[in-house]
N, C-alpha and C positions, 0 to 999 in steps of 0.2 A: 429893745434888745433883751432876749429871755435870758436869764443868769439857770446855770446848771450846775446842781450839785453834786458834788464827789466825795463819797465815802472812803476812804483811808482805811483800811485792815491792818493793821503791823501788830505782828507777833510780842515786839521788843521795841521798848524805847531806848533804849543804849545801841553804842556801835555804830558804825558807819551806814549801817542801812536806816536809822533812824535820823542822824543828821544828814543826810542825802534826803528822806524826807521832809525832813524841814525844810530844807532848799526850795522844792520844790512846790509844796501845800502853801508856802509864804511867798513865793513868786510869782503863784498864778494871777491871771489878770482878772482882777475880781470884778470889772464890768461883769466879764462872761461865767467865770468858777466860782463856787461856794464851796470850801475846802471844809468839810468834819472828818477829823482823826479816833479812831477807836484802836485805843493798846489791846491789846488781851494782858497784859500787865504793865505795870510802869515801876521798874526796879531804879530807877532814879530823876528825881523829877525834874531835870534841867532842860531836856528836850520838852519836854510837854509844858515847861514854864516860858521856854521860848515861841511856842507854840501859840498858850492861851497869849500872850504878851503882843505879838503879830496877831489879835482879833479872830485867832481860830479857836473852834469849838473844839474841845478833847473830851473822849470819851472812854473809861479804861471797865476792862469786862473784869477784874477781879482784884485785890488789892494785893501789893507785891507781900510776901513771906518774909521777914527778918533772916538775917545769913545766921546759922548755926555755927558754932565754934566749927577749927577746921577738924577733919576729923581722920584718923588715920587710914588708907589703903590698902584693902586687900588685895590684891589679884585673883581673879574668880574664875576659874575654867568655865566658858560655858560650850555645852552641847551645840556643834552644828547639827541642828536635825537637820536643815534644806539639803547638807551637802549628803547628808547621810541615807535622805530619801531618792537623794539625783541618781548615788550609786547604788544602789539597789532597785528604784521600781523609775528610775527614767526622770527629764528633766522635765515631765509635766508633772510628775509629785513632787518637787519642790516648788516649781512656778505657783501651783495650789495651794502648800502649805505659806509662801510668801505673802501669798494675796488673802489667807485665810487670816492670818497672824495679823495681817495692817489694818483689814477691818476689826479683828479684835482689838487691837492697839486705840483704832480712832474711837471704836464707840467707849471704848472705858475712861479716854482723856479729854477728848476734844469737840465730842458729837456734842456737849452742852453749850455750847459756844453759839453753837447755830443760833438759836431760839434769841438770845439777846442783840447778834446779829441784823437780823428778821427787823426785830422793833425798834434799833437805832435805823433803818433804810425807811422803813414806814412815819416814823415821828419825824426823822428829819426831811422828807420826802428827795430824798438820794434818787439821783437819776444815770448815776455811774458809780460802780465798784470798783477800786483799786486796792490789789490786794498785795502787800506792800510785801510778800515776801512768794517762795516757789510750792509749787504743787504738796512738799512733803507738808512744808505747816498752814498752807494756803487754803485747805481745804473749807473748814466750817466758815471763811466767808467767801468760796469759790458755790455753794451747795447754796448760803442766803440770799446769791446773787440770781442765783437759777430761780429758785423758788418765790422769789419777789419778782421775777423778769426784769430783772438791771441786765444792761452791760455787763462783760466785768472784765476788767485788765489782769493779768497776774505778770506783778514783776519782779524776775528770777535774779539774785544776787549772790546766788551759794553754786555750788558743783554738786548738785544733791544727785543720789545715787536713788534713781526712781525703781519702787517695786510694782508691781501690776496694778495696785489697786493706787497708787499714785497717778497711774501712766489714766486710767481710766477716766482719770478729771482733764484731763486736758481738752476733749471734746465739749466740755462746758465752760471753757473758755474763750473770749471774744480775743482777746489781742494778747502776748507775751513782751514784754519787753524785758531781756539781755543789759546787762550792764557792761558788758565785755563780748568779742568774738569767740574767747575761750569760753565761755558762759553757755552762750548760743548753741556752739558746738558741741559741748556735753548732749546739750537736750535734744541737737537734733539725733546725735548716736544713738539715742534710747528711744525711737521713733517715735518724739512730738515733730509737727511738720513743721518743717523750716517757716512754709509760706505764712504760718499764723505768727511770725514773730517779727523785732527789729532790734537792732542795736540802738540804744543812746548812753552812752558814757554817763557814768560819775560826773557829780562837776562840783566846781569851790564857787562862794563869793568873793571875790577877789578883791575888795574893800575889807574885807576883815582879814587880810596877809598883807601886813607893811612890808616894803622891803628895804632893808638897812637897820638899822641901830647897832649899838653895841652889847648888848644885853643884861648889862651892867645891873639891873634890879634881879633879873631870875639867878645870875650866877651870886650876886650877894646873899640870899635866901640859904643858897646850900651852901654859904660860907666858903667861897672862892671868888675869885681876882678877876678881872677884866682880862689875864694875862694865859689863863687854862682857856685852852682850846674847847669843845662841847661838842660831842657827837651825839643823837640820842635816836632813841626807838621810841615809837608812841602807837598807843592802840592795845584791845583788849591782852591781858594774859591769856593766852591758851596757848595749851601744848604744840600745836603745828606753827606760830608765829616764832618759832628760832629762837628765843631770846639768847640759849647758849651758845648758839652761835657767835652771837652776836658780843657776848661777854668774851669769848673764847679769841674775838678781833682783839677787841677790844684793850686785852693782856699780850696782845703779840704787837700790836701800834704802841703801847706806853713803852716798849721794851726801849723805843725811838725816840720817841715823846712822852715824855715823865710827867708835860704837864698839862695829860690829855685825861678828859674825865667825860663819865656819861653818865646820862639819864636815861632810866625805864619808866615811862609815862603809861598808865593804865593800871586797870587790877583783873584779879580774874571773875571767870564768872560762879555763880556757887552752885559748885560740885566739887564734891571730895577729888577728882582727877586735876581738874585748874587750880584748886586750894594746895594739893600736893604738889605742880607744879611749882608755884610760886616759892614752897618753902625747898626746890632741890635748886632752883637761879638762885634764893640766897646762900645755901651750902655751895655752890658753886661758887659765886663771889668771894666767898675766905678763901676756899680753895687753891685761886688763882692770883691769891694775894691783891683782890680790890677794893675790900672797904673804902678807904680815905676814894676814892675814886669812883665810884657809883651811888648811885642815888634812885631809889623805888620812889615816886611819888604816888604816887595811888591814882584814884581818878583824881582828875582834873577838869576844870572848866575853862581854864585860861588857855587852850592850847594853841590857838595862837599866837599868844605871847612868850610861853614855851620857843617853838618852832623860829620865832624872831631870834632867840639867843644861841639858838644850835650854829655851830660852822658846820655841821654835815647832818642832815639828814637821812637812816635806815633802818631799808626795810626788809628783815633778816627771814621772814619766813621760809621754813622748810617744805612746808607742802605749795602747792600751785594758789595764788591767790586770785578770787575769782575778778578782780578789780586793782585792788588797792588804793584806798582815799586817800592816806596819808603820804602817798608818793605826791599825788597833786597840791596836796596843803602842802608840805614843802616845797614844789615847785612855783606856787604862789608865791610863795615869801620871798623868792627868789635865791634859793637854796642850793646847790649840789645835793643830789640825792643817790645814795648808794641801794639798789635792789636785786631783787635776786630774780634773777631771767625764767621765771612759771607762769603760766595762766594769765592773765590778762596781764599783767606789769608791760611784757615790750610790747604791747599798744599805748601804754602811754610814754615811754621814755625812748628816745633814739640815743642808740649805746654810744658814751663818748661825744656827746652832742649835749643832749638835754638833761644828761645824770650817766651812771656809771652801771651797767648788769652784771652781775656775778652769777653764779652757778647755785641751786640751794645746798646747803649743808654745807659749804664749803668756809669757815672760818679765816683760813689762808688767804683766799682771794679779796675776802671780805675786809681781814686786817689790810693788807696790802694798797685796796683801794683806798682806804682812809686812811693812811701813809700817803700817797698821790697825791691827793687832796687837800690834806693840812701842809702838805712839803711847798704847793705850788701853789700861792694863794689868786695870781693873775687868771691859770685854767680855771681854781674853783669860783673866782667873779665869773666869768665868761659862760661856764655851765650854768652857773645861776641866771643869769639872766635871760640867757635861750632858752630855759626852763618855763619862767614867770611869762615869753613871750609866747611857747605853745600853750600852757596852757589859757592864757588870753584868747589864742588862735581856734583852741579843740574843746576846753573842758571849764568855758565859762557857766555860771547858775544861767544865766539870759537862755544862751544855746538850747541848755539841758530844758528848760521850762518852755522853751518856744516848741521843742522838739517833741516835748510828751501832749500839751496842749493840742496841736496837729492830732497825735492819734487817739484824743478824748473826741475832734472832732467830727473825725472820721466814721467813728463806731456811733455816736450819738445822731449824726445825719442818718446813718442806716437804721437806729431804732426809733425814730420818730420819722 
């Protein structure tokens, strides 16, 4: 039986798209897979420690950068030239200047990338590329894949708004795989062909989400009672994940329940935009009079043991989320999950069934449903559990790993 190996590209070791590769590089069936991981950075080493610890090889192209103190926000006017060249000389002088600016853009950041690329496929004699994020940052190991003649998968997990000289890589593409239909359907608008693509979901290990306890250890950490209710949000800081939202429930459910408290699990990423973020949810929290009541943990490693002591799991995002992990880590544990109805979410939730949809931006609805939830402890057992059993059903690691395997094998029969 010949063992084949697959190259891993990923941008980021953080976030869901790296622990969704863990899933998956630790799942394969190593009879047939030899899984090597290459970060282009590793901004925290917990993934890539679970990585080497599961017997895979990591490989990171540059060493992460120290976070600089946060730093204060300007707002910058900047010049739309594209829009400026559309109305004046036609919308082939801005499609030129778009396409001229991204090859500007990739050779000044990314075109270095290639070359080490190149010699991690050659030393480890890589017989498939996966290139663990979409065409905007996928590029320098969609280009060492061509030029080594590998394979190469590219798998899309963002809504990325393609420019010309994006769109141009996708003819050097062997297979796309979609984490979501909202995913899929972006890219087919922007004319990549549907035919070269497929859906496979997100998916959990289902052994690391117990379901039950009382969470008796997490809630004593931040110095409360077995008796406070826990709703929380989990996942990077960034501007479009709602968190005000979510606070904004959050002060309108204690108005009911005085002895409701949440957790924000994550931090953000470093940029002066997410760093400023962070510090306007905390001016918000006094605001709304929540101190004693909320809790920033920063990252964490424990999250699901977190997720064990939540009564309600949400996910408050404002913009469309191209997935959402943390809907199914909650629905693991056998949770109630509150989200907000964009982008790929009501592919994994059946409203009032398997968790609860709300509208984005909508704090009211949001308060409301966790009012519902903490009021009615029998429906929120019952959603938990129809929860834990679709995801068993749709969004097992097994599933996910049997389902991308199929189309390494696919591609791999036709280049040999």
């Amino acid at each position: 039986m010949v063992q084949c190996k697959i190259l891993y590209v990923a941008k980021t070791a953080r976030g869901g798209a790296a622990f969704s590769l863990y899933h998956l590089a630790s799942g394969l069936d190593r009879r047939l897979y030899e899984p090597v991981v290459l970060f282009y950075t590793q901004e925290h080493p917990h993934i890539g420690e679970k990585l080497t610890k599961a017997g895979i090889k990591v490989l990171t192209l540059e060493k992460h950068r120290p976070q600089s103190p946060p730093a204060v926000v300007t707002p910058v006017r900047r010049r739309d030239i594209g829009g400026w060249l559309e109305v004046r000389l036609g919308g082939w002088a801005a499609q030129t200047y778009a396409f001229l600016k991204a090859v500007y853009l990739f050779v000044r950041r990314e075109v270095f990338k290639v070359r080490p690329i190149i010699r991690a496929i050659r030393r480890n004699k890589i017989d498939l590329v996966h290139v663990n994020t979409g065409l905007r940052h996928g590029k320098p190991g969609i280009i060492a894949a061509r030029l080594t003649q590998r394979p190469c998968i590219c798998h899309v997990r963002m809504f990325d708004r393609l420019n010309p000289f994006d769109k141009l890589f996708s003819r050097f593409v062997d297979r796309f795989i979609y984490i979501s239909e909202a995913v899929a359907k972006n890219y087919a608008s922007q004319g990549v062909p549907a035919a070269k693509g497929e859906v496979i979901h997100n998916a959990v290990e289902l052994s690391e989400f117990a379901v039950g306890g009382d969470g008796a250890s997490v809630r004593s950490e931040f110095g409360w009672t077995v008796q406070e209710r826990l709703v929380g949000v989990i996942g990077r800081l960034d501007w479009w994940k709602g968190h005000e939202y979510f606070l904004e429930a959050l002060a309108q459910a204690a108005e009911q329940l005085p002895y409701l408290r949440g957790l924000i699990v994550g931090e953000p990423e470093n940029s002066p935009m997410n760093r400023a973020y962070l510090q306007r949810l905390k001016h918000l929290v006094e605001s709304l009079e929540l101190e004693d009541k909320v809790v920033f943990t920063g990252f964490r490693t424990d999250v699901p043991r977190l997720i064990a002591a939540l009564d309600v799991v949400v996910l408050s995002s404002s913009a469309p989320e191209p997935f959402g992990r943390v809907v199914i880590e909650g629905m693991a544990a056998g949770k109630p999950v509150i989200a907000t109805a964009a982008g790929g979410v009501p592919e994994i939730i059946e409203d009032g069934v398997s968790g609860i949809l709300v509208p984005p931006k909508d704090a009211r609805a949001m308060g409301k449903a966790i009012l519902r939830l903490l009021s009615d402890r029998e429906m929120a057992r019952r959603m938990g559990l129809a929860a834990r059993q679709r995801v068993e059903e749709r969004f097992s690691a097994r599933g996910y790993v049997a389902a991308t395997q199929k189309a390494y094998d696919a591609l791999l029969r036709i280049a040999h």
